[in-house]
C-alpha positions as CSV (number, residue, x, y, z in Angstrom):
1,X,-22.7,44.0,27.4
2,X,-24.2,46.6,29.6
3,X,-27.9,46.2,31.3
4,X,-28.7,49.1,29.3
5,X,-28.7,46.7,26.6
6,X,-31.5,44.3,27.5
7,X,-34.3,44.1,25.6
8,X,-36.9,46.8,27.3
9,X,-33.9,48.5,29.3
10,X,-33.7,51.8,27.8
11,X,-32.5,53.6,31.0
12,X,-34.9,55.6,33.3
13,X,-36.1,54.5,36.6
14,X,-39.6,52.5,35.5
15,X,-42.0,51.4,37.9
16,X,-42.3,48.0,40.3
17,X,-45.5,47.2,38.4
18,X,-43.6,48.1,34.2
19,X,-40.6,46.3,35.6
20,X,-40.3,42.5,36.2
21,X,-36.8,42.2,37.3
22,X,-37.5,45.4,39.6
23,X,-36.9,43.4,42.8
24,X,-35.2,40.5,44.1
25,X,-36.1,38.9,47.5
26,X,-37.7,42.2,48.6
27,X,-35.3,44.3,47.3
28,X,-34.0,47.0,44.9
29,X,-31.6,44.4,43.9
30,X,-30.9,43.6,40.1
31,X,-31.2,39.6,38.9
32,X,-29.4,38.8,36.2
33,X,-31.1,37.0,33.5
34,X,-29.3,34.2,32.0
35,X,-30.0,33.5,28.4
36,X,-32.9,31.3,27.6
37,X,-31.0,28.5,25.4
38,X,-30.7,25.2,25.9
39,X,-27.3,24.5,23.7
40,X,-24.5,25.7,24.8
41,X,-23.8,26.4,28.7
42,X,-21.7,29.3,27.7
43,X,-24.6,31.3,26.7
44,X,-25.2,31.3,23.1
45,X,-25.0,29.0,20.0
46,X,-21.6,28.0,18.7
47,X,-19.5,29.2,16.1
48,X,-20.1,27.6,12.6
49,X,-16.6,25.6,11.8
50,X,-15.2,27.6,9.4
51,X,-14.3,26.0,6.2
52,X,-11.2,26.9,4.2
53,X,-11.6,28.4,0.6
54,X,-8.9,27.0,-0.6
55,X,-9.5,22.9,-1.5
56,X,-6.9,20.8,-3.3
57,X,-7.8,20.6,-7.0
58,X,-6.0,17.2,-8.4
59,X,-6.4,17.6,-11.6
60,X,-6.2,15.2,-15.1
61,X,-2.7,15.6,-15.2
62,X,-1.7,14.6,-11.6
63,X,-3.4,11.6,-12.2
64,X,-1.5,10.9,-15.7
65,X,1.6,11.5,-14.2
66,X,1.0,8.8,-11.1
67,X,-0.3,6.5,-13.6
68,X,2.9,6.5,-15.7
69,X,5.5,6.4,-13.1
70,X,3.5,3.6,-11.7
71,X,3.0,2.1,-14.4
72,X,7.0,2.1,-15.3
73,X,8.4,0.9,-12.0
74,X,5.7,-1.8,-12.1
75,X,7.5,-5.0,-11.2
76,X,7.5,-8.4,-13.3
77,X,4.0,-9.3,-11.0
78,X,2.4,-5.7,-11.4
79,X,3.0,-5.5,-7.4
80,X,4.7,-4.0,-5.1
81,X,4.6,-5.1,-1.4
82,X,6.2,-3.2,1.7
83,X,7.6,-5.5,4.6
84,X,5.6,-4.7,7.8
85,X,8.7,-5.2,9.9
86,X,8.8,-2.0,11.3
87,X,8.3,-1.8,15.6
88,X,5.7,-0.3,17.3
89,X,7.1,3.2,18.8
90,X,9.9,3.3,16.4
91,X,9.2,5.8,14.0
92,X,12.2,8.4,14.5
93,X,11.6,12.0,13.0
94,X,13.6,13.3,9.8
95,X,16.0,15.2,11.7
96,X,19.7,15.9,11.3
97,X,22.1,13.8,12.7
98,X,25.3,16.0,12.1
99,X,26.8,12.8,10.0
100,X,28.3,14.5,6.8
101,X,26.3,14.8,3.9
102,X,26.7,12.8,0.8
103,X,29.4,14.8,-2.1
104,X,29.5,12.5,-4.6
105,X,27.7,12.9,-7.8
106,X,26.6,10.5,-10.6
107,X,24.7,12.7,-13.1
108,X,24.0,15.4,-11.0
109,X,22.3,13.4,-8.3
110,X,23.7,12.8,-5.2
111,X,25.6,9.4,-4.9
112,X,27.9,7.7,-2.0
113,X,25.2,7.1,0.6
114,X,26.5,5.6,3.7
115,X,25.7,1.5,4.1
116,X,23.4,2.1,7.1
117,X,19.7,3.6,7.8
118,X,20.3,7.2,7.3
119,X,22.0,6.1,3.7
120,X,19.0,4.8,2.9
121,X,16.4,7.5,4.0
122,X,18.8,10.1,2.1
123,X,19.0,7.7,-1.4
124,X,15.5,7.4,-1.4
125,X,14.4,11.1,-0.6
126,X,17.6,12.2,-3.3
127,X,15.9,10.0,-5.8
128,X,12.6,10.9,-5.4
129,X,13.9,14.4,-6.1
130,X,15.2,13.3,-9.4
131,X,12.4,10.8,-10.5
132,X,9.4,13.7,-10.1
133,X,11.8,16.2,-12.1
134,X,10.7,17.7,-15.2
135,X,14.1,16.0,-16.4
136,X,12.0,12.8,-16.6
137,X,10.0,14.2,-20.0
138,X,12.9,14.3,-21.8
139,X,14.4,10.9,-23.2
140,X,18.3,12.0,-23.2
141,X,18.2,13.3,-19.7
142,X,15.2,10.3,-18.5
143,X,18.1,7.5,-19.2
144,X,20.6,9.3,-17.8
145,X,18.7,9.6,-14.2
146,X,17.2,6.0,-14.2
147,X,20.9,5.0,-15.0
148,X,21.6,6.9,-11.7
149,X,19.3,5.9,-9.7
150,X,18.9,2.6,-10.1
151,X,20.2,-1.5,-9.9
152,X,21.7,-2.2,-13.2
153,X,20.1,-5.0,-13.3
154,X,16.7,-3.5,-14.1
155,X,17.6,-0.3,-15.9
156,X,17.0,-1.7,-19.2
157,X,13.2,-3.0,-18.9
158,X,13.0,-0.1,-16.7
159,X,13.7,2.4,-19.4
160,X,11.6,0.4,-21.8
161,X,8.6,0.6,-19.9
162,X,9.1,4.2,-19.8
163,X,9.5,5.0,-23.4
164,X,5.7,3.1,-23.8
165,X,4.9,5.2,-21.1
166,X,5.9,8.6,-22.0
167,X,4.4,8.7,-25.5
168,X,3.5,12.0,-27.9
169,X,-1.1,11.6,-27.0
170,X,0.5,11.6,-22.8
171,X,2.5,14.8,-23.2
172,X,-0.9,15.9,-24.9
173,X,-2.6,15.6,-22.1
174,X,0.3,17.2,-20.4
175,X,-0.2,20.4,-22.2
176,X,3.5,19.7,-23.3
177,X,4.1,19.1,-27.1
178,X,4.9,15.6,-28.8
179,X,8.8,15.6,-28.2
180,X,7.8,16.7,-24.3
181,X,9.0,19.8,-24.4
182,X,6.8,22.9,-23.1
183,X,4.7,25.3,-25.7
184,X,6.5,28.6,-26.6
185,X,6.2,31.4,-24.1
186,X,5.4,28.9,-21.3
187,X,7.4,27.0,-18.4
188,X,6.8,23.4,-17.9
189,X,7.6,22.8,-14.0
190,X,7.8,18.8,-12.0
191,X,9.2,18.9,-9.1
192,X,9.3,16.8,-5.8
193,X,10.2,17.7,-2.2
194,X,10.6,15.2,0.6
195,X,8.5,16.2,3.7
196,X,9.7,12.8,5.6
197,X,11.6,9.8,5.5
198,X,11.2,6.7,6.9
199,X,13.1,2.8,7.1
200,X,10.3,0.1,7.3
201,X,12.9,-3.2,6.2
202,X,16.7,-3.1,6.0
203,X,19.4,-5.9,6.3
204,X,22.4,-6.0,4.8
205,X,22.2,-5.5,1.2
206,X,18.3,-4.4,0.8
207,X,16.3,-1.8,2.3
208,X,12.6,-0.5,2.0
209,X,12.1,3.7,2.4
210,X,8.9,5.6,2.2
211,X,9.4,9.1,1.0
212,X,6.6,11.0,2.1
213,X,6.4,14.1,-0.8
214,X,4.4,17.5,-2.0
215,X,5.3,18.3,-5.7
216,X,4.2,20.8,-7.8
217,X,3.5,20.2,-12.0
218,X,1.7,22.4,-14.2
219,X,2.8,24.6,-16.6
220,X,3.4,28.4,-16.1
221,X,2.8,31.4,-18.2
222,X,0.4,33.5,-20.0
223,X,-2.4,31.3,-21.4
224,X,-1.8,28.4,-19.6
225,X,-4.6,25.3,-19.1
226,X,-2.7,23.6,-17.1
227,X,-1.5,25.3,-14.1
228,X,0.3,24.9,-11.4
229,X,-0.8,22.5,-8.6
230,X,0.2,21.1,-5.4
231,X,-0.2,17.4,-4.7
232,X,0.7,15.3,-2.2
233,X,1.9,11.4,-2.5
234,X,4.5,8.9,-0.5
235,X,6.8,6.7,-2.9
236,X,7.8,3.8,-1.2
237,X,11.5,3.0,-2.9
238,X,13.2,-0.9,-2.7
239,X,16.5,0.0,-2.1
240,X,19.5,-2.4,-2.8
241,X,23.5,-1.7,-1.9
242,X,24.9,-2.2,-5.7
243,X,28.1,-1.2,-6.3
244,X,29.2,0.3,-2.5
245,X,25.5,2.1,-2.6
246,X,21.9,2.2,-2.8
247,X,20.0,1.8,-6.0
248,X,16.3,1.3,-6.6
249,X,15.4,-1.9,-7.5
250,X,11.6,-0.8,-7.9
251,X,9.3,1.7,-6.5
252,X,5.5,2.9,-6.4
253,X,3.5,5.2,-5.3
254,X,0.0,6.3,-3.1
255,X,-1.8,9.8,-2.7
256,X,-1.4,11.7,0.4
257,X,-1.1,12.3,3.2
258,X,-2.8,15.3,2.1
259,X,-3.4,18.3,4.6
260,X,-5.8,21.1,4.5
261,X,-4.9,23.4,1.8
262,X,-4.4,26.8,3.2
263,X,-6.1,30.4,2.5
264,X,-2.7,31.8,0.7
265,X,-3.4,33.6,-2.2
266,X,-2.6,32.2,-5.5
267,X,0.5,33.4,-7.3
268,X,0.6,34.1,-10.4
269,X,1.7,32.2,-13.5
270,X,4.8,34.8,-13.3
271,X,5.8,34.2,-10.2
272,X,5.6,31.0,-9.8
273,X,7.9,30.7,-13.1
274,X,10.6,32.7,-12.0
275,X,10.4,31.1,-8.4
276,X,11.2,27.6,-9.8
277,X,13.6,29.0,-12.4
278,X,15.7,31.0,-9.4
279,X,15.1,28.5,-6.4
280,X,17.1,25.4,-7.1
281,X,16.6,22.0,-5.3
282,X,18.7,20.5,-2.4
283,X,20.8,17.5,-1.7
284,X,19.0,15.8,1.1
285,X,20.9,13.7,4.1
286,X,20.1,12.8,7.6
């Protein structure tokens, strides 16, 4: 900003008497005037922190969906505890380790994790894959991934406890009709990603592993009520080596860690239909 610019300097040459700042110590010197604040040192108040306008909307249906899944891998006590036996400092990040990815397949889900950490991290993010997928809303294909997925052992109350739980006044509410499938003309979409992995117990035959997830569930399509959201939740997954590999034996799940939403603009219901139809998932292994 030029002097020019002051307040009363207009250019021109005025006189000693119009012009305050005329002289300095005696002379045709010019003083700078520093700006009369008392806030900030750097001259002037700060910017406002700038808020983002897009917030995460969890809506009714998020909230069905945790309750059910929670409410189906509820254990015999209604609990599910983590062992704090993880060290201080040794959290390790989700990174490749150039061991060979699973191939086998049970299902179409991955199977034939190896019996160590990294087996477990992979099982548990693979599963977590298939437990948030729209598969889930369908009875043939729901046995068929819990039988997967999980320790013989519990499959049967396990599928039980689902049947109560997926019922025609839920799907309702999912904006799905009573058999669970999605309205005509629209897409019904449930799907997890893994952001993270983590080990917090593991011996020989058990493990614990926190999956740390975004999903997406709505539905898509011209009309819809219930679009398309984002959420964010961590399923924590009791692992057991059953059968040369790991199995859930139970799981359950928290919101977040949630981060700021971004300012991307929001697709439409088009897009995001024919993005989830045309981008398939991924077999995950460290």
């Amino acid at each position: 900003m030029s002097f020019d610019d002051e307040p009363g300097h207009v250019g021109g040459d005025p006189g000693r008497g119009d012009d305050r700042f005329s002289t300095l110590g005696g002379t045709r010197q010019t003083r700078t005037r520093m700006p009369e604040t008392t806030g900030d040192v750097y001259g002037g108040a700060r910017r406002p922190q700038r808020t983002s306008r897009s917030l995460v909307m969890v809506v009714g249906v998020v909230v069905l969906l945790v309750a059910a899944i929670a409410f189906a891998n509820r254990g015999g006590d209604g609990s599910a505890t983590t062992p704090d036996t993880a060290k201080p400092g040794a959290a390790e990040p989700t990174a490749a380790t150039g061991t060979k990815p699973v191939g086998g397949k049970q299902g179409g889900i991955a199977s034939g994790f190896a019996h160590d950490e990294q087996g477990a991290q992979s099982a548990a993010a693979n599963y977590a894959v298939a437990l948030g997928s729209e598969g889930m809303f369908k009875a043939s294909t729901r046995n068929d991934i819990v039988r997967a997925t999980h320790d013989p052992a519990v499959v049967d109350g396990l599928l039980g406890r689902l049947d109560q739980a997926y019922t025609p006044s839920f799907f309702k509410n999912v904006g799905l009709n009573d058999d669970g499938s999605a309205p005509a003309g629209l897409t019904f979409i449930s799907r997890t990603i893994p952001v993270g992995t983590k080990v917090t117990q593991q011996d020989g035959g058990s493990a614990t592993a926190e999956v740390w997830c975004t999903g997406l569930v709505g539905l898509a399509g011209a009309g819809s009520t219930k679009p398309v959201t984002q959420t964010w939740f961590t399923i924590t997954e009791k692992l057991k080596w059953v059968g040369g590999d790991w199995k859930v034996e139970s799981s359950s799940q928290t919101e977040g860690p949630t981060p700021v939403s971004g300012d991307n603009r929001a697709s439409t219901a088009d897009e995001i239909a024919k993005a989830v139809q045309g981008y398939g998932g991924f077999t995950y292994a460290r």
